[in-house]
FIZA-504727 format. One record per residue (C-alpha): residue number from 0; x, y, z; residue in three letters. Coordinates in steps of 0.2 Angstrom, whole numbers. Each point is the difference from the previous one (the first is absolute). Layout:
<recs>
REC    i      u      v      w   aa
REC  NUM      X      Y      Z  ala
...
</recs>
This chain:
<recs>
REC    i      u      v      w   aa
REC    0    497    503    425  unk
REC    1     13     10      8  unk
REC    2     16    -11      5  unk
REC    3      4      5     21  unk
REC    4     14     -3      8  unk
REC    5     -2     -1     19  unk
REC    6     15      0     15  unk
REC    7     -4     -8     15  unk
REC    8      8      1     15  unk
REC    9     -3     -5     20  unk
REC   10      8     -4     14  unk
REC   11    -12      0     15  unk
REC   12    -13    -14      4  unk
REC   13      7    -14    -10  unk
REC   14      7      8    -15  unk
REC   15      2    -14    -10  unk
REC   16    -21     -3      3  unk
REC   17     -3     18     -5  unk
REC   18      8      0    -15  unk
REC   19    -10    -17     -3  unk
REC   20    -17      7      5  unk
REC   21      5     14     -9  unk
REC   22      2     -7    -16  unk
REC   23    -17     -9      4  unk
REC   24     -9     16      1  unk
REC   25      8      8    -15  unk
REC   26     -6    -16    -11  unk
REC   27    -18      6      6  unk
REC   28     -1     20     -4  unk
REC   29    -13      2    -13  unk
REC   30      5      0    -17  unk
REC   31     20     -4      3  unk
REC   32      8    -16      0  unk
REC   33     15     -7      9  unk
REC   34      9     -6    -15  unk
REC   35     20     -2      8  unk
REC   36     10      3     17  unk
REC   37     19      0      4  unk
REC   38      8    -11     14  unk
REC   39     -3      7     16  unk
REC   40     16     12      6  unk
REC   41     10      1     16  unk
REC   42      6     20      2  unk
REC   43      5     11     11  unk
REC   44    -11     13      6  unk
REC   45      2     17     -9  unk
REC   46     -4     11     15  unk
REC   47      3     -2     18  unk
REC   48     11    -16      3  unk
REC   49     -9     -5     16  unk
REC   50    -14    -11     -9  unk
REC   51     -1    -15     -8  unk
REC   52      9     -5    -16  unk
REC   53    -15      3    -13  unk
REC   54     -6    -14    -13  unk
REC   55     -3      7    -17  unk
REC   56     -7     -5    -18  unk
REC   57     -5      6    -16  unk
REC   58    -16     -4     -8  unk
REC   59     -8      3    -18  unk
REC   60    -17      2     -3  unk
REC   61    -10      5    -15  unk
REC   62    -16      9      5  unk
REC   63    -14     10     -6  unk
REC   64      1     13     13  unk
REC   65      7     18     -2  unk
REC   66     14      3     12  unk
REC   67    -11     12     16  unk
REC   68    -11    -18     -2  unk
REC   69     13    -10      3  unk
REC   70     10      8     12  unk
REC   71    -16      1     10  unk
REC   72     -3    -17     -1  unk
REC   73     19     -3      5  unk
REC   74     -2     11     17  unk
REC   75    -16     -9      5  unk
REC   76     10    -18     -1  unk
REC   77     15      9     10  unk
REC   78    -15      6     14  unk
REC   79     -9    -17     -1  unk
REC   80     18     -7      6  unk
REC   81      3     12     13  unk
REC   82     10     14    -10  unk
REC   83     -1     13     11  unk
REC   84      4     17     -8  unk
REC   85     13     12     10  unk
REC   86     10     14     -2  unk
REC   87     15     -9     -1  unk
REC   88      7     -6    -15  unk
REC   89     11    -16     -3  unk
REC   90     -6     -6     18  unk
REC   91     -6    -18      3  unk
REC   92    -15     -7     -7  unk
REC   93    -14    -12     -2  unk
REC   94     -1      4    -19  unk
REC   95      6     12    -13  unk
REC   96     -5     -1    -18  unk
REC   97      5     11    -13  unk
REC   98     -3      2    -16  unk
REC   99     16      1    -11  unk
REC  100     -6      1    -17  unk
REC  101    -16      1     -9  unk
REC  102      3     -6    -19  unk
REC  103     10     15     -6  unk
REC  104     -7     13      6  unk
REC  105      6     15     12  unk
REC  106    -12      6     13  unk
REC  107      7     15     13  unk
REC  108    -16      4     10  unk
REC  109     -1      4     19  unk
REC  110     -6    -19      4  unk
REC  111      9     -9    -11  unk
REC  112     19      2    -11  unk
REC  113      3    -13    -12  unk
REC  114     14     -8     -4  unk
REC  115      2     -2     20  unk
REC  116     12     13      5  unk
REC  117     10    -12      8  unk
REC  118     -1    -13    -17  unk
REC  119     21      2     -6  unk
REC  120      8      1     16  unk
REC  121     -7    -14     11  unk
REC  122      7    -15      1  unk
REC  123    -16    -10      6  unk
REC  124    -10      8    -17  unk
REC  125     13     -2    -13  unk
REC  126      6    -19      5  unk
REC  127    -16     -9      0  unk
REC  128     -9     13    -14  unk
REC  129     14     -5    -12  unk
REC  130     -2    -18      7  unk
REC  131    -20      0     -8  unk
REC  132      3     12    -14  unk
REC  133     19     -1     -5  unk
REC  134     -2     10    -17  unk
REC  135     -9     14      6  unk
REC  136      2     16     -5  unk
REC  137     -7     14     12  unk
REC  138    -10     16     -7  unk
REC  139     16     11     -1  unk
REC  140      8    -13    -11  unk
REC  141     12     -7      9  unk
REC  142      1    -21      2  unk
REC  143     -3     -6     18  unk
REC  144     17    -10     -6  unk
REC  145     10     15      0  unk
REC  146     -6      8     14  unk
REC  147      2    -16     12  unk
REC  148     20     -1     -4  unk
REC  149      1     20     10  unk
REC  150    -12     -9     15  unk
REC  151     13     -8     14  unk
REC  152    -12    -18      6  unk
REC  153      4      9     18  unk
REC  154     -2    -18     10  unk
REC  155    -17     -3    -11  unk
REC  156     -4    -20      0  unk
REC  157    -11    -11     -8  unk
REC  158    -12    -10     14  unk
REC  159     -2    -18     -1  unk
</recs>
């Protein structure tokens, strides 16, 4: 088993209920189980700032799968909630998944780059990934710990 971690992140459509139903559908990819989540996030978006505040979380799961498997099983949850893909980045949507890390590895394909690219500078990755794994130490060596005291919380806050 291969210990995942997954960032979440919505904020069209009830975000709140994507993330949940989300977290459902992760829970039943084959060979993978749910085994933690963060609290779900308030945050600014990244891109344009005329949409919606995004909702975000972190989740970890341990799975079987290699990592094209399992992001393919990550885009078909996105599309069966109404992810449409476009050209646009950072622009509203129903449902982003990303993987973050994948146990210790470093993967650089055309598909798929892990650690996420994003992982050390975002606010909504760092916060609720140190919230689930607060000793962790990312495939370059450096502590999660360390690299969350150079990321500003930028109006990030936990949901009730």
């Amino acid at each position: 088993m291969t210990k995942v971690y997954i960032g979440l992140g919505a904020n069209l459509n009830a975000p709140v209920e994507q993330l949940k139903r989300a977290l459902d559908a992760l829970n039943r990819i084959s060979d993978t189980q749910l085994l933690t989540c963060s609290q779900f996030y308030g945050s600014k978006p990244m891109g344009p700032q005329d949409q919606p505040d995004y909702v975000n979380a972190v989740a970890c799961l341990d799975t079987e799968l290699d990592a094209h498997a399992l992001l393919d099983a990550l885009q078909t949850i996105e599309l069966e909630q109404g992810r449409e893909r476009k050209d646009e980045r950072w622009g509203a949507r129903t449902l982003d998944l990303d993987i973050l890390l994948f146990g210790n590895q470093v993967i650089d394909t055309e598909r798929l780059t892990v650690p996420h690219y994003g992982l050390c500078q975002r606010e909504f990755v760092v916060y609720p990934l140190l919230e689930i794994a607060p000793v962790l130490v990312l495939p370059s060596g450096e502590p999660l710990a360390e690299i969350c005291k150079n990321v500003p919380l930028n109006d990030l806050t936990p949901l009730k």
